[in-house]
Phi, psi and omega in degrees: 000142188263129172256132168252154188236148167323117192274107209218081172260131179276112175253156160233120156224003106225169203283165160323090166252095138022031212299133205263312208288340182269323136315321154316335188231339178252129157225120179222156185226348170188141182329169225032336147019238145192150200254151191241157192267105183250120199257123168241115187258167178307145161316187243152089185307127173231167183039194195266207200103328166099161191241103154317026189337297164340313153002274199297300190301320163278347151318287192314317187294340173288304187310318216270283200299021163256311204270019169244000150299312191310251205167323227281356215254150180220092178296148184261134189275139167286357149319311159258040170287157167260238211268313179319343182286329186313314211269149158278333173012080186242035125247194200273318185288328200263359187251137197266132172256359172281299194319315226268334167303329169303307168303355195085001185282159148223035170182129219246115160240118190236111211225147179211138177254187163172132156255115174208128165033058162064007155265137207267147179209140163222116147300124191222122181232134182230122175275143156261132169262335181269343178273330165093020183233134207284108187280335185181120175218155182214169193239155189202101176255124191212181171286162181287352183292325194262066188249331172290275226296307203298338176279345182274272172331321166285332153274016153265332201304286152011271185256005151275346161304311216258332182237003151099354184243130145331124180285175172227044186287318194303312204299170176243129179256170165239146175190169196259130175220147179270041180325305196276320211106008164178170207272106164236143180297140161239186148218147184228173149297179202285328189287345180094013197259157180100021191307163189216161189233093165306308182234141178232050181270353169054041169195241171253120201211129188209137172080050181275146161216155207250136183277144169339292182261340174254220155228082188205165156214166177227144172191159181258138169216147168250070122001270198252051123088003165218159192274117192233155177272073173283176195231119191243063180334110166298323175251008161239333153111352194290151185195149182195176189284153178242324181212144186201026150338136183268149206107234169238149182223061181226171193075007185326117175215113174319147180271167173322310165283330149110359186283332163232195178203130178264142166224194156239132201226144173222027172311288200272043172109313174228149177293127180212164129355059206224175177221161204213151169299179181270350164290325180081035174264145185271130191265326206188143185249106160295300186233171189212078163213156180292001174265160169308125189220100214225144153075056149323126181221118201281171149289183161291311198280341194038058155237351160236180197209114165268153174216181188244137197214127161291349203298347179259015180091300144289147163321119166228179167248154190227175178210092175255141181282137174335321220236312180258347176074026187271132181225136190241162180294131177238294200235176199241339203249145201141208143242322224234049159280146192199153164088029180310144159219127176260113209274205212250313186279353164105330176313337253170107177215144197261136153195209209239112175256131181275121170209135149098004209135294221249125143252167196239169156272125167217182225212158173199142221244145209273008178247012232343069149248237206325065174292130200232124173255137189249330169257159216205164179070188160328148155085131167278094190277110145290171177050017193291173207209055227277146171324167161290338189259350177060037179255356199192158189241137155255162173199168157274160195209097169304011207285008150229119186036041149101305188301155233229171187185161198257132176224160179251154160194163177273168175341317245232353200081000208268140193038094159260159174192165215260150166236313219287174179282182196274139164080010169277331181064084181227155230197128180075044172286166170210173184242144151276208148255207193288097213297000000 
């Protein structure tokens, strides 16, 4: 399926200004933390063009249900604004910062729109109220379709303002969904709205990972009746075999640099390790043992790679290095580990343990200690999958009647919540990186 892309212009038009006393005093880097009290008033119709609500409403409900993910925001209620949430007052001089000081705010966003002749243009300002000085603003023009994108974008701007990193609202997940009646790729926003049908292979499609550097995907399907590893241009939609080994040609995952892609191959028989060009010529056989070696996960560093292995009799995760092949045991407690993700800051890597039936995610340090279960309850958690920012995990979630469904929470297990729709039964989710 053609993906066509969105005609989408970003203008900056102004830089990042920095407040030393608001750093100095406010630094937050993950949720709990400490939160910061934060007031967002409606967009606001400017110049001419006429006043567009609808606009103004989905903007706020995209923004507000980005930063109330974070963790980071302690929102100021909009019952109680005073007079000044009225004004469009998108410079610094024009905003009384005594209301927003009543309230407890200490940080401000005021936006203004205008529709003219089907170009969509939003002004946007994120203030410090106690210093009274202007942290980031942008001007953002687009079709009126792109009101989602723009509300997205602004939030990573956003908490690249307030924690020095870039958000990952912009980015795109991808997963497998049985929409059609059988397992096909799909990709949505990060909140789930836009699902999009990537593929029309009318068979079995599993496992996408989004490559580094492109616009691209890898994902395994038996199309043409063996599980082979294909390659997907995202915005021409052109796509062809990458691997087509006889056997399983799965788990395909880009290295960090995008120059390779680690998998799993059983051309000789038994399942192992191997990495492969972007050509899909084989550079290197990682691992060489009779047991099953599944689910490949590179480090940030691309020099280990965990994968999931029986050589110890249950599904555990192991970590062999790149460079000496040396492979060593990660975690011990379980029956059933399964499903590694390595997370982006290095620290960390997530996957799924099976006890009683069910699984659930948990997270572990590459040395393996301060192994953490981050899911609890009903429902089988599966895949995770972490932000490009390493703030937040995706996973599939059986928690109704076996149909399976995409859920988001932050690092921490902390706000989870359902994003894809009812009735897709969807599975395998990724992230991309910053879109």
């Amino acid at each position: 399926m053609k993906y066509c892309k969105i005609s989408f212009l970003l203008i900056i038009t102004l830089c990042l200004i920095c407040s030393v006393a608001f750093a100095a005093r406010i630094e937050i880097s993950a949720p709990g933390e400490q939160t910061i009290p934060l007031a967002m008033t409606n967009l606001l119709p400017m110049g001419v063009g006429g006043a567009q609500p609808a606009v103004a409403t989905e903007f706020q409900e995209v923004l507000l249900g980005d930063l109330q993910l974070s963790g980071l925001f302690d929102m100021t209620d909009p019952a109680a604004f005073l007079s000044d949430a009225d004004r469009l007052g998108l410079r610094r001089t024009e905003i009384d910062f005594y209301q927003w000081r009543m309230l407890g705010s200490e940080a401000l966003i005021k936006g203004g729109y205008s529709v003219t002749a089907g170009t969509l243009t939003i002004e946007l300002r994120l203030f410090d109220v106690i210093t009274q000085r202007l942290l980031t603003g942008r001007r953002y023009k687009g079709k009126l379709t792109d009101v989602r994108k723009i509300a997205h974008t602004f939030a990573d701007q956003i908490l690249k303002s307030l924690t020095g990193e870039k958000g990952p609202f912009s980015a795109k997940i991808a997963f497998i969904s049985k929409r059609t009646g059988r397992k096909e790729l799909y990709m949505m926003d990060v909140d789930g709205h836009q699902p999009i049908r990537m593929t029309d292979h009318r068979s079995i499609v599993l496992n996408p990972d989004f490559s580094p550097t492109r616009k691209e995907l890898i994902f395994t399907s038996y199309s043409k009746g063996n599980p082979d590893l294909y390659r997907k241009e995202i915005y021409t939609g052109r796509e062809s075999r990458l691997s087509l080994k006889q056997g399983l040609n799965i788990g395909g995952r880009y290295s960090p640099d995008g120059r390779e892609i680690a998998l799993t191959l059983s051309k000789d028989k038994n399942s192992e390790i191997y990495l492969i060009g972007t050509d899909g010529t084989i550079h290197r056989r990682l691992t060489n043992h009779y047991g099953i070696d599944v689910d490949p996960t590179w480090s940030p560093r691309g020099d280990k790679i965990a994968f999931v292995s029986d050589r110890r009799g249950n599904p555990n995760i192991f970590i062999v290095d790149v460079h000496t092949l040396e492979v060593r045991r990660l975690t011990y407690q379980g029956k059933y580990n399964a499903t590694p993700a390595w997370g982006p800051k290095g620290d960390r890597i997530a996957y799924s343990r099976m006890d009683n039936g069910v699984f659930n995610v948990f997270t572990i340090r590459e040395d393996g200690t301060d192994e953490r279960q981050l899911t609890f309850g009903k429902g089988s958690k599966e895949h995770p999958r972490w932000s490009p920012d390493g703030r937040f995990l995706i996973y599939s979630n059986d928690l109704n009647g076996g149909e399976k469904s995409i859920w988001i929470m932050r690092a921490d297990g902390t706000g989870a919540k359902k994003i894809s729709a009812v009735g897709g039964n969807d599975s395998h989710p990724a992230w991309s990186d910053h879109w």
